[in-house]
N, CA and C of each residue as an Amber inpcrd file, in Angstrom:
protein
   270
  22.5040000 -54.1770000  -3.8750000  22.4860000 -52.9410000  -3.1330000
  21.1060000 -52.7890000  -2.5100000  20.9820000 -51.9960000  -1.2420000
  20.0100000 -51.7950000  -0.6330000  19.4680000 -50.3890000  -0.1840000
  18.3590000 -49.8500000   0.1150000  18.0730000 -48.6050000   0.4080000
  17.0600000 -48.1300000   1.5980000  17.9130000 -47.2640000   2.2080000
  16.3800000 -47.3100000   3.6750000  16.7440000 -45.4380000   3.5790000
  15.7490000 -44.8270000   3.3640000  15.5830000 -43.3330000   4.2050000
  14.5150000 -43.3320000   5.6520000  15.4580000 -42.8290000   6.1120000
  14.3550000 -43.0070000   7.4000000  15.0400000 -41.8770000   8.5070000
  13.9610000 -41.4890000   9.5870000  14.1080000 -40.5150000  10.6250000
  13.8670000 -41.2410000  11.5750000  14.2890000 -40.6420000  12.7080000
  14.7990000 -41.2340000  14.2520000  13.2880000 -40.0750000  14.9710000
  12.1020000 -40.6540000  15.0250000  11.2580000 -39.9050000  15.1310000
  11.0850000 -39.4420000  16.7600000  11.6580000 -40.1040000  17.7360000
  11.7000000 -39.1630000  18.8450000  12.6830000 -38.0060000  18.9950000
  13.2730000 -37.8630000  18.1490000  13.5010000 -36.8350000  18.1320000
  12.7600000 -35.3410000  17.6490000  12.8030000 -34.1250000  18.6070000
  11.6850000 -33.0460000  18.1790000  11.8300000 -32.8080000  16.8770000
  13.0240000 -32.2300000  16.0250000  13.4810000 -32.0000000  14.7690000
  13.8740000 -32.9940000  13.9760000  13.8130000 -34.2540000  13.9470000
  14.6700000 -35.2760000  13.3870000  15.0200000 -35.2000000  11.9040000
  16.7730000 -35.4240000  11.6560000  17.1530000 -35.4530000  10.1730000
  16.8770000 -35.8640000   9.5140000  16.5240000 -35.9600000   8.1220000
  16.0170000 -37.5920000   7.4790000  17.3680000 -37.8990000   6.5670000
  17.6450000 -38.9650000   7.1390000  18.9530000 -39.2850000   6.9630000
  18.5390000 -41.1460000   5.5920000  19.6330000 -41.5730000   5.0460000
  19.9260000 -42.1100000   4.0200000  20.5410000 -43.2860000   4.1820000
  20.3620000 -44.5560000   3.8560000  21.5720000 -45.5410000   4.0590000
  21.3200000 -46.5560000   3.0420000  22.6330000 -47.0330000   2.4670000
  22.5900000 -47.7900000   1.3420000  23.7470000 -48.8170000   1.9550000
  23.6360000 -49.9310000   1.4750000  24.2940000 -51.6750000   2.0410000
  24.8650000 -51.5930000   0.5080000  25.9700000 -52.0020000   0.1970000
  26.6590000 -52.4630000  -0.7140000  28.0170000 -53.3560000  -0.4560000
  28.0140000 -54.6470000  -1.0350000  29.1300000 -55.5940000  -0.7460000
  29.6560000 -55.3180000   0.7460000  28.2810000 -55.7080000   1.5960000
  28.7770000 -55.9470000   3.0120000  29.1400000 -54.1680000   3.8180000
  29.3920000 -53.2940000   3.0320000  29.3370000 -51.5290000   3.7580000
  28.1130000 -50.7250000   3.9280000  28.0770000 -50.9630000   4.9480000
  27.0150000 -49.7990000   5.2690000  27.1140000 -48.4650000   5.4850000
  26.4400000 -47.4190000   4.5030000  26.8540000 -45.8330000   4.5980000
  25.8200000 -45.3640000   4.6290000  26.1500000 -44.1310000   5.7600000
  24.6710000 -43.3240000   6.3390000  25.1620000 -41.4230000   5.6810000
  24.1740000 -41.0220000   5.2240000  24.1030000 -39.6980000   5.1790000
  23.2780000 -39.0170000   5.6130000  23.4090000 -37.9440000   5.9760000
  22.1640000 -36.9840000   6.6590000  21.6810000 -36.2620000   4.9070000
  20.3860000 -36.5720000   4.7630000  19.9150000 -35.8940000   3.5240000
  19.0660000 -34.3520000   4.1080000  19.0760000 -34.2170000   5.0300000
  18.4970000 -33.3380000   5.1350000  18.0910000 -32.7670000   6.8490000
  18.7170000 -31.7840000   7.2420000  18.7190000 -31.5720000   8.9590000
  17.4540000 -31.7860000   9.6190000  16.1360000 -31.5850000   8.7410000
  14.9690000 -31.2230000   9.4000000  14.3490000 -32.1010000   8.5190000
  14.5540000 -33.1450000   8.4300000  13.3200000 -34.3850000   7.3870000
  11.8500000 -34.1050000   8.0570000  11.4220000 -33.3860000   8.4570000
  10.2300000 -33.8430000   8.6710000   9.5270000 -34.4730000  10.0390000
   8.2090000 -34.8860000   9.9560000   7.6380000 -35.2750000  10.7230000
   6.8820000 -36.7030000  10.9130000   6.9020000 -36.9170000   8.9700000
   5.8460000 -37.9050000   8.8820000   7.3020000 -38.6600000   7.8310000
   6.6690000 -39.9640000   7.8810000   7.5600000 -41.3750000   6.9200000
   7.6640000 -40.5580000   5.7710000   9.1240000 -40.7730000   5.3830000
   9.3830000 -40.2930000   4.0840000   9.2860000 -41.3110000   2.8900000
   9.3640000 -40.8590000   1.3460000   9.0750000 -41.8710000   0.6060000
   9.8450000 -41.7820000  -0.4070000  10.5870000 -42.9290000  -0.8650000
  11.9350000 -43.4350000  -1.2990000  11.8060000 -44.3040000  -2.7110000
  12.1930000 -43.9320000  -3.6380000  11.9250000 -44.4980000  -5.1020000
  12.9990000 -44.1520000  -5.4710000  13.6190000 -45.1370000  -6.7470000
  14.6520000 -44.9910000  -8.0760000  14.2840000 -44.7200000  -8.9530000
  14.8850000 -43.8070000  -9.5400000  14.6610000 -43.0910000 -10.6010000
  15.5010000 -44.4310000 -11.8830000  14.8200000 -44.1760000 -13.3890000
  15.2480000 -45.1540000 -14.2610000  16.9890000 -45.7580000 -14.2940000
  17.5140000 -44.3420000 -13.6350000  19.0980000 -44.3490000 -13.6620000
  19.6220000 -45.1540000 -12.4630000  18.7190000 -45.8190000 -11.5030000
  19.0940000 -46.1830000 -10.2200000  19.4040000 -45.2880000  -9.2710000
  19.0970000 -43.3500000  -9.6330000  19.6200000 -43.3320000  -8.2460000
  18.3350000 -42.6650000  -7.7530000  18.5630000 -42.8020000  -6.6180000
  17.0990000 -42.7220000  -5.1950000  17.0050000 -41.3730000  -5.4790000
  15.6150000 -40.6680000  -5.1250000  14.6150000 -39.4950000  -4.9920000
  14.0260000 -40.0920000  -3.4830000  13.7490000 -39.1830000  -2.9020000
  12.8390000 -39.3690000  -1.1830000  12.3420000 -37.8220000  -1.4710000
  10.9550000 -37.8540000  -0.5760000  10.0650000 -37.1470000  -0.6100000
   9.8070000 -36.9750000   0.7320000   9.2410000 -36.0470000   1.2280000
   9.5450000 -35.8910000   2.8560000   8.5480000 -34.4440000   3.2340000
   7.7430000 -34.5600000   3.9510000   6.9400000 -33.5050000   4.4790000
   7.5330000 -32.5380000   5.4050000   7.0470000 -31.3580000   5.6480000
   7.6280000 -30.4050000   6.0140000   6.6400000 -29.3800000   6.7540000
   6.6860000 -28.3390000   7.4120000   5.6860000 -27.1940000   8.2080000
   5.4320000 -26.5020000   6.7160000   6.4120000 -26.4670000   5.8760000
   6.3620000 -25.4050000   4.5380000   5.7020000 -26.3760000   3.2600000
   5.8440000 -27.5390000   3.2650000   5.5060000 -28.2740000   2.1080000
   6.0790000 -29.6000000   1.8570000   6.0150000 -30.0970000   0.7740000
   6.6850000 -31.4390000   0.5110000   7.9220000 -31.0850000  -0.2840000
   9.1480000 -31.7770000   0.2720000  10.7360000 -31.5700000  -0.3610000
  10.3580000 -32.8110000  -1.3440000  11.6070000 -32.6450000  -2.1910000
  11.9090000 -33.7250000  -2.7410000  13.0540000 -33.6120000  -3.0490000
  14.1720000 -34.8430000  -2.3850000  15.8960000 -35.2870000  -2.4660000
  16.5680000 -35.8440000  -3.9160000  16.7270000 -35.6740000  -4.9890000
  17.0860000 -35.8360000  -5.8910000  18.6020000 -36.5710000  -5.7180000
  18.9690000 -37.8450000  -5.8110000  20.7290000 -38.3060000  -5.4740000
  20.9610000 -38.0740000  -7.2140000  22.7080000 -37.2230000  -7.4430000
  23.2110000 -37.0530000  -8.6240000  23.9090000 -38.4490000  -8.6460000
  24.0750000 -39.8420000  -7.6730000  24.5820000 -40.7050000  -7.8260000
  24.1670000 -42.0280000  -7.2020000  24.2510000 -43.0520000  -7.0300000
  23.2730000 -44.6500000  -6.7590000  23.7770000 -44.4470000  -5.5690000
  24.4570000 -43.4350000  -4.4620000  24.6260000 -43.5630000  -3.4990000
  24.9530000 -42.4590000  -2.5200000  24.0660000 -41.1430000  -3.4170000
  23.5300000 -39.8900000  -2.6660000  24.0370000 -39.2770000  -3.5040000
  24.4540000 -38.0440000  -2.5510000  25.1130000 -36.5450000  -3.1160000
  23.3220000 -35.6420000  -3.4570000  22.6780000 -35.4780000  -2.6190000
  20.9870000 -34.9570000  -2.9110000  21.2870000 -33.5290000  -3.0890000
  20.4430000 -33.5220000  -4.0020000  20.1940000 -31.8700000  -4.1690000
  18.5200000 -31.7110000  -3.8260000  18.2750000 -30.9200000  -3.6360000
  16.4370000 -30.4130000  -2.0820000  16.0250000 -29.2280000  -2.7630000
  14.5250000 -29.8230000  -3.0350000  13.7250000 -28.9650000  -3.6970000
  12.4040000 -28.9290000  -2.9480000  11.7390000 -27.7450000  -2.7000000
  10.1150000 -27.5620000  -2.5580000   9.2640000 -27.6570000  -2.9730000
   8.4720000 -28.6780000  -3.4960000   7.2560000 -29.0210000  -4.7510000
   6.1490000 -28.0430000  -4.4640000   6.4820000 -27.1920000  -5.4570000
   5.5430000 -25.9780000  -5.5590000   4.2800000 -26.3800000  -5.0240000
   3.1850000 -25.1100000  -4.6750000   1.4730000 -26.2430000  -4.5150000
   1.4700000 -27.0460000  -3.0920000   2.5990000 -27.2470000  -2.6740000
   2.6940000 -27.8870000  -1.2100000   2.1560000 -27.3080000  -0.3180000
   1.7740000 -27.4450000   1.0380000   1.9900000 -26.5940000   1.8060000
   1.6390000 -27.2640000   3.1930000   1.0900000 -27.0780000   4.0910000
   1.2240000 -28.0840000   5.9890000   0.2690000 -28.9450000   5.9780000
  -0.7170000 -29.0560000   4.9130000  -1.7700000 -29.9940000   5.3320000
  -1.2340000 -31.2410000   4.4670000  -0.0930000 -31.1830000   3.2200000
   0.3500000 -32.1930000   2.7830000   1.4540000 -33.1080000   3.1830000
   0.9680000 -34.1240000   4.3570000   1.9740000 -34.7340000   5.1620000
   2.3520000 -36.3780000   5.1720000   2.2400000 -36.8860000   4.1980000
   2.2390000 -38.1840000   4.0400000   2.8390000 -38.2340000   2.1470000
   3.6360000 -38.0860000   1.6710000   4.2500000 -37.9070000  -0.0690000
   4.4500000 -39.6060000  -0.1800000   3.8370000 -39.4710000  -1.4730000
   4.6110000 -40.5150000  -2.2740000   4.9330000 -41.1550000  -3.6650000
   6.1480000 -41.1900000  -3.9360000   6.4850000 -41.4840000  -5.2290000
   6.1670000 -42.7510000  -5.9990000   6.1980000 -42.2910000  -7.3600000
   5.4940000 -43.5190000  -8.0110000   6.8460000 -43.6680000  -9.4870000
């Protein structure tokens, strides 16, 4: 299996959208309408499923997948705020 989060950056608002390769299928989700501005950042959690981190005018999100191939639930990392524009998970 494979994993890319990534935004279509000419666009003014761009989504930050999700895609995972498995046995030859490729599936795209929109994780989020307004991903941001700057490269988002994409790690597995011990369970295999992906977390992305993603800057914002308000702060840094973070995408939590309940499964190895999305379903995100979007949170605001408290302490954030516009000057923090580059996140990344470890």
């Amino acid at each position: 299996m494979a994993y890319l989060a990534w935004l279509r950056t000419a666009e003014p608002q761009p989504p930050l959208r999700f895609t995972t390769w498995s046995a030859g299928q490729r599936v795209t989700s929109t994780v989020a309408r307004h991903g941001g501005s700057g490269p988002p950042a994409l790690h597995l959690d011990s369970s295999g499923r992906p977390r992305i981190a993603y800057a914002t005018p308000a702060g840094v999100h973070l995408a939590s997948a309940a499964t190895i191939t999305g379903d995100f639930a979007i949170s605001r990392l408290p302490g954030t705020g516009p000057d923090d524009d580059i996140p990344a998970l470890t």
